[in-house]
N, C-alpha and C positions, 0 to 999 in steps of 0.2 A: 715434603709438605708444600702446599700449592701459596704463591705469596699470596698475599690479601686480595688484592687486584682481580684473582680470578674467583672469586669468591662472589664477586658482584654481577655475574650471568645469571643469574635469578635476579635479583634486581634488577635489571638490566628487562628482563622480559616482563616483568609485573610494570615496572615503569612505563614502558613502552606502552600502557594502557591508558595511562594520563596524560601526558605533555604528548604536546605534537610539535613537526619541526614546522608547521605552520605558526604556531607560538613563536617560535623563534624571530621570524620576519613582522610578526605581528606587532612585539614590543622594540625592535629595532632597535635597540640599544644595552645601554646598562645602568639599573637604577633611573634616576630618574633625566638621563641625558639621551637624546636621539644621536644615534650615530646621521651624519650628516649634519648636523647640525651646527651654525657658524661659533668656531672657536671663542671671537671675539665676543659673541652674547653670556660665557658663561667666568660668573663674576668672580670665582676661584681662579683662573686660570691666569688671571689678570698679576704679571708678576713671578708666577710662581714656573717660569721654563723651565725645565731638566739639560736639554742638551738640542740644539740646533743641527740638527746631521747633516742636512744639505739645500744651500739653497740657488734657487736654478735662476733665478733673475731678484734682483732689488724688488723690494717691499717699494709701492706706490701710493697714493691715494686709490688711483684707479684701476690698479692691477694687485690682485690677491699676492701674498709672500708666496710663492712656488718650491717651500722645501718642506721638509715635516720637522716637527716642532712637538716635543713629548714635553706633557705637563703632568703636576700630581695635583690634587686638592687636598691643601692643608687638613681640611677633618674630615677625610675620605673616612667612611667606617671599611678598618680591615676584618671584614669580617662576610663572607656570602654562605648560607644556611651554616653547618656547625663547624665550619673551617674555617682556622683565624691565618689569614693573608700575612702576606710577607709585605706585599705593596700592591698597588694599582694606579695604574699609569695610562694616558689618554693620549693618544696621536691624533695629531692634528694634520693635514695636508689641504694646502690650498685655503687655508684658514677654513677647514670642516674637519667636524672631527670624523676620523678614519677607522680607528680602531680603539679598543682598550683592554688593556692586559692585566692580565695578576697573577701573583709570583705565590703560590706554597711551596711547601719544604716537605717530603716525608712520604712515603704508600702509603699513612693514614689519613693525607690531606688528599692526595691522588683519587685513595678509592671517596673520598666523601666529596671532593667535587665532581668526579665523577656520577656519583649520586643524585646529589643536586639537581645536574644539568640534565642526566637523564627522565629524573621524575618532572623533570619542568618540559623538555622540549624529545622528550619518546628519545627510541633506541638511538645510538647515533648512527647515521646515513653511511659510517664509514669506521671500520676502526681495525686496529691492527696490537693483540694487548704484548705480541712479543716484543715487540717496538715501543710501546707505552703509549700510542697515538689513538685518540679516538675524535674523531668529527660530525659536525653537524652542519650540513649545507645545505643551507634554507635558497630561496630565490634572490632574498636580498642583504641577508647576513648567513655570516659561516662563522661558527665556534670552536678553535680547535681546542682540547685539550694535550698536554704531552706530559709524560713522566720520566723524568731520565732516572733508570735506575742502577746506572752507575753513579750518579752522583746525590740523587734524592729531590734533586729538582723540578717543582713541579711550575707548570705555566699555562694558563690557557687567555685565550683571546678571542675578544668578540672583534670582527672585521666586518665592515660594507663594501658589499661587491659593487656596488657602481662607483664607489671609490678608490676602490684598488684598479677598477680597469681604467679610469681619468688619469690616475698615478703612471699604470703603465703606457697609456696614451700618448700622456709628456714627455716621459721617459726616453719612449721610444724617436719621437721628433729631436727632444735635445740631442741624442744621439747620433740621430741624422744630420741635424746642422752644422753639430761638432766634425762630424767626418765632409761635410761640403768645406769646411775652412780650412781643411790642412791643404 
């Protein structure tokens, strides 16, 4: 019997008549927050850090925090079209927001956000269902979806491409200066 997942290639091509992955780039974000958009202006976030992962030089007045910084918003709705969330969580880098993610559980949350995203932003640009991976790579945001189905995990994330390549940018200099100082 085929799992549910493959079940949604007709969907999958009727969708692909409505959303486009120009949508995607269009609404830049999630809900109602712009990716890019200064961490410090969004007044949930104020307080509420998850976990500090790394940071590459001291917080200034005049110089951005240089590490990423995951926040949740206390009355986040867990919930995007008929799939109720596990979490969603908002990365910060550089004090902008970077990305945001959301946690379902289960091939019935998988196949319906996968649904979702497809009637919202057309087929995805990339996908792989033996893998559980499907993607949407816009110019200015990329959406991946994943399923692990070994474990039921499901995650997808909206991410900004000019801010992942600033991230790798830093990345790559701290890098550098770390190896001029040994």
């Amino acid at each position: 019997m085929p799992t549910p997942l493959l079940l949604l290639a007709p969907a999958i091509a009727f969708a692909a008549k409505g959303g486009s992955i120009k949508d995607l780039d269009k609404h830049n974000g999630f809900r109602d927050l712009a990716l890019t958009q200064r961490c410090d202006d969004v007044a949930e976030f104020k307080g509420n850090k998850l976990v500090v992962k790394r940071a590459a030089t001291l917080r200034t007045d005049k110089e951005p925090y240089a590490g990423m910084i995951v926040f949740r918003r206390p009355d986040d709705l867990l919930k995007i079209g008929p799939t109720e969330l596990i979490d969603v969580s908002y990365a910060c880098y550089m004090d902008q927001l970077m990305s945001v993610s959301l946690q379902a559980w289960g091939p019935k949350d998988a196949e319906e956000l996968l649904y979702t995203f497809t009637t919202a932003f057309g087929a995805p640009t990339s996908q792989d269902e033996d893998l559980g991976v499907w993607k949407w790579d816009g110019k200015k945001v990329t959406l991946d979806l994943q399923f692990d189905k070994a474990t039921d995990a499901v995650s997808a994330r909206f991410t900004s491409k000019p801010m992942v390549e600033a991230k790798q940018e830093n990345d790559e200099s701290i890098r550098k200066a770390s190896i001029q100082d040994l």
